[in-house]
C-alpha positions as CSV (number, residue, x, y, z in Angstrom):
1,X,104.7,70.6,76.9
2,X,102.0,68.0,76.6
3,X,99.8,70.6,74.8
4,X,102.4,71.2,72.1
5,X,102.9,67.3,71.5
6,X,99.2,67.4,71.2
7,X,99.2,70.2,68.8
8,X,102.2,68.4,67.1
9,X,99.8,65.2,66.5
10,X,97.4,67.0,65.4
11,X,98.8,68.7,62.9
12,X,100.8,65.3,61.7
13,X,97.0,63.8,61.5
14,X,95.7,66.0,59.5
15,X,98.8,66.3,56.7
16,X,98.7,62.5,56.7
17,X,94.7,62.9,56.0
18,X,95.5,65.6,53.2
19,X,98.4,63.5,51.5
20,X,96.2,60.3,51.1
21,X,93.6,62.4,49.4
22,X,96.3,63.6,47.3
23,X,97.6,60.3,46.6
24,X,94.2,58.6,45.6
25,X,94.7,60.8,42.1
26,X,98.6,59.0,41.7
27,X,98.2,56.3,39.1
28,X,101.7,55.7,37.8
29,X,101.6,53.1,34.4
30,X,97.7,51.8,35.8
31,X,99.4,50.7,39.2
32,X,97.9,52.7,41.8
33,X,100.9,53.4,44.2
34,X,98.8,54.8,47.0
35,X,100.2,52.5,49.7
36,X,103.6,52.9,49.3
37,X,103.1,56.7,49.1
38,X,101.4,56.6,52.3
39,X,104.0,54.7,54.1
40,X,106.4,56.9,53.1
41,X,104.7,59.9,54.4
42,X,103.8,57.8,57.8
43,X,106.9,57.6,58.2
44,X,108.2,60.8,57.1
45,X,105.7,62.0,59.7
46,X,106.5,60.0,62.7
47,X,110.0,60.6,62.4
48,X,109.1,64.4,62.1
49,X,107.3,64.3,65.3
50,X,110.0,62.1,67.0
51,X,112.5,64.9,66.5
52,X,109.6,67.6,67.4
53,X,109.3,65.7,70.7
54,X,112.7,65.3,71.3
55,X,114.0,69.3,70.4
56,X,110.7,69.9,72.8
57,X,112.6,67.9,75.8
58,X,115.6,69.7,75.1
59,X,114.7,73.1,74.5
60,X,112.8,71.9,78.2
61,X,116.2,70.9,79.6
62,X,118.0,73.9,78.3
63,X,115.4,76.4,80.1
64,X,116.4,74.0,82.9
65,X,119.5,74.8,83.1
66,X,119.8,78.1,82.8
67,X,117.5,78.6,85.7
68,X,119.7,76.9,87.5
69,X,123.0,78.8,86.3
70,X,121.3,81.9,87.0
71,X,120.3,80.7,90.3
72,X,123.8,79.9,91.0
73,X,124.7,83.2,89.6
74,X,122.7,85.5,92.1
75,X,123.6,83.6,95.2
76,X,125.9,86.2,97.4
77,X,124.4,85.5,100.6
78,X,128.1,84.5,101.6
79,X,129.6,87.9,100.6
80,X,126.7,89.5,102.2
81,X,128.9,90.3,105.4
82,X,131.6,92.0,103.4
83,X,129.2,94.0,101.2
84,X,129.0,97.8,103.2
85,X,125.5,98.5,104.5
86,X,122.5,99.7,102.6
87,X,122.3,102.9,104.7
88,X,125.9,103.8,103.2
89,X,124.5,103.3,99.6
90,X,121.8,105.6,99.5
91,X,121.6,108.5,98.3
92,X,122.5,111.6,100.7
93,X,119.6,114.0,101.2
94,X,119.4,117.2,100.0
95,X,121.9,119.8,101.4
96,X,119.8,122.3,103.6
97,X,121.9,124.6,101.8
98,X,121.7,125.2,97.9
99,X,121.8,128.2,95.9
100,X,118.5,129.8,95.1
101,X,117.9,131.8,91.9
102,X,114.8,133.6,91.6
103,X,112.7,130.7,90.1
104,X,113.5,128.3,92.8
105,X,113.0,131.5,95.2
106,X,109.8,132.0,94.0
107,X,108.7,128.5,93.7
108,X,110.0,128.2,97.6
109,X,107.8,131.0,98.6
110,X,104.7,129.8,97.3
111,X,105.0,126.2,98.4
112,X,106.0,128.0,102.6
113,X,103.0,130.1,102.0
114,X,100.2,127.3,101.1
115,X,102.0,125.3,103.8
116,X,101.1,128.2,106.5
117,X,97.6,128.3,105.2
118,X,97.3,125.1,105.9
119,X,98.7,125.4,109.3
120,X,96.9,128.2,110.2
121,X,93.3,126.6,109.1
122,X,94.3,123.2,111.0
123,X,91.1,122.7,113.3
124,X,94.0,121.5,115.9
125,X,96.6,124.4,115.1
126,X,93.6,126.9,116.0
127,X,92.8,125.0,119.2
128,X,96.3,124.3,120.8
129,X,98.6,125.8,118.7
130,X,101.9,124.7,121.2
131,X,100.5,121.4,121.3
132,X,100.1,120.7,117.7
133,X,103.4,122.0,117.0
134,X,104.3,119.6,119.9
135,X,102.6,116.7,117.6
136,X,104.0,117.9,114.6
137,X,107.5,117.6,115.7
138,X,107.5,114.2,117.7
139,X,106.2,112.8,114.7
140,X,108.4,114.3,112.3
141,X,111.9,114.3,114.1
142,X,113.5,111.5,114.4
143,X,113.9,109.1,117.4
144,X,117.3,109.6,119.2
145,X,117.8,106.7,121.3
146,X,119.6,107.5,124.7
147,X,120.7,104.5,126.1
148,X,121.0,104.9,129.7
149,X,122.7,102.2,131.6
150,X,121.9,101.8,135.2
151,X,124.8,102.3,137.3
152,X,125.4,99.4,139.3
153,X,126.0,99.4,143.2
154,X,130.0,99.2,142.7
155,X,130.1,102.3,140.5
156,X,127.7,104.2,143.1
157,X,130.0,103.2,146.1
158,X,133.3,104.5,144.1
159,X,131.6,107.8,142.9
160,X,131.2,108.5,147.5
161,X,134.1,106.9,148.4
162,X,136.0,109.0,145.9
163,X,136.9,113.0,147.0
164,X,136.6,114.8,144.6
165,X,139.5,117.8,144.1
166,X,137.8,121.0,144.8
167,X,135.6,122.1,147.9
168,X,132.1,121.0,148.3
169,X,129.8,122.6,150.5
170,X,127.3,120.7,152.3
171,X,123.9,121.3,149.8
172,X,125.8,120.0,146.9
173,X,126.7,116.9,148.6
174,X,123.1,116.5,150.3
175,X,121.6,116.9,146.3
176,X,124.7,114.5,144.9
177,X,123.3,111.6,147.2
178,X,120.0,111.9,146.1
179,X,120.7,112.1,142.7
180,X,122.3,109.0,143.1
181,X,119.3,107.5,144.7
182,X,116.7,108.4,142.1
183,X,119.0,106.9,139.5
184,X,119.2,103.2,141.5
């Protein structure tokens, strides 16, 4: 802003310098009208840069506000909680399943078959080839969380005290109570 006032004053500075050097050649009837004409165009000029000043502040005001309409705008942090998750909005991968004509056959073939190469001249495949697969896969496949609770001494007490329908014989029961006892 304060560059483009400066620029402004410049500019009014230097047509004010270029007028009065026209004027200087104005001689109406021998009366050399050179002040007058000047005032004029001091004037002319100040009020010109007034209103440049003043269109300046409220172009400034404008851009204002509508940063903050748009800001306003763009604020759904309140509907968040209704909006569906982002894992329901993405895209679905590929199906497994898709029709393959002979380009995409041919295309599939060749990518499998540069794939193997690769395998098969991985320094790890060729010196544990179980345990590399082993590697492969853990970090490939994704984590299934199993959430194991730890049964508590109520539930334990019920699963004895309760009989159950059928017959046990005695080895069952001796391998159910330790069961129970590496769990706790």
């Amino acid at each position: 802003m304060r560059e483009i006032i400066l620029d402004a004053l410049d500019m009014r500075w230097r047509l004010t310098s270029a007028l009065v050097a026209r004027n200087d050649l104005f001689v109406v009837e021998g009366v050399h009208r050179r002040t007058d004409h000047t005032l004029k165009i001091k004037i002319f000029l100040e009020v010109q840069s007034a209103n440049l000043i003043r269109k300046l502040a409220f172009m400034q005001k404008s851009k204002l506000r509508s940063r903050h309409k748009k800001v306003k705008a763009y604020d759904l942090s309140s509907l968040s909680e209704f909006l569906p998750s982002l894992d329901a909005l993405r895209k679905p991968s590929r199906p497994t399943e898709f029709k393959l004509n002979s380009k995409s056959r041919k295309k599939l073939v060749v990518k499998e078959a540069r794939q193997l190469k690769a395998v098969l001249n991985n320094e790890t495949f060729k010196l544990d080839s179980l345990a590399a697969i082993h590697q492969h896969l853990q970090a490939t496949q994704p984590v299934e969380e199993v959430s194991r609770q730890k049964k508590t001494v109520k539930t334990v007490k019920k699963k004895r005290t309760t009989k159950s329908s059928a017959a046990q014989s005695m080895e069952f029961r001796a391998f159910r109570s330790c069961e129970v006892q590496m769990i706790d």
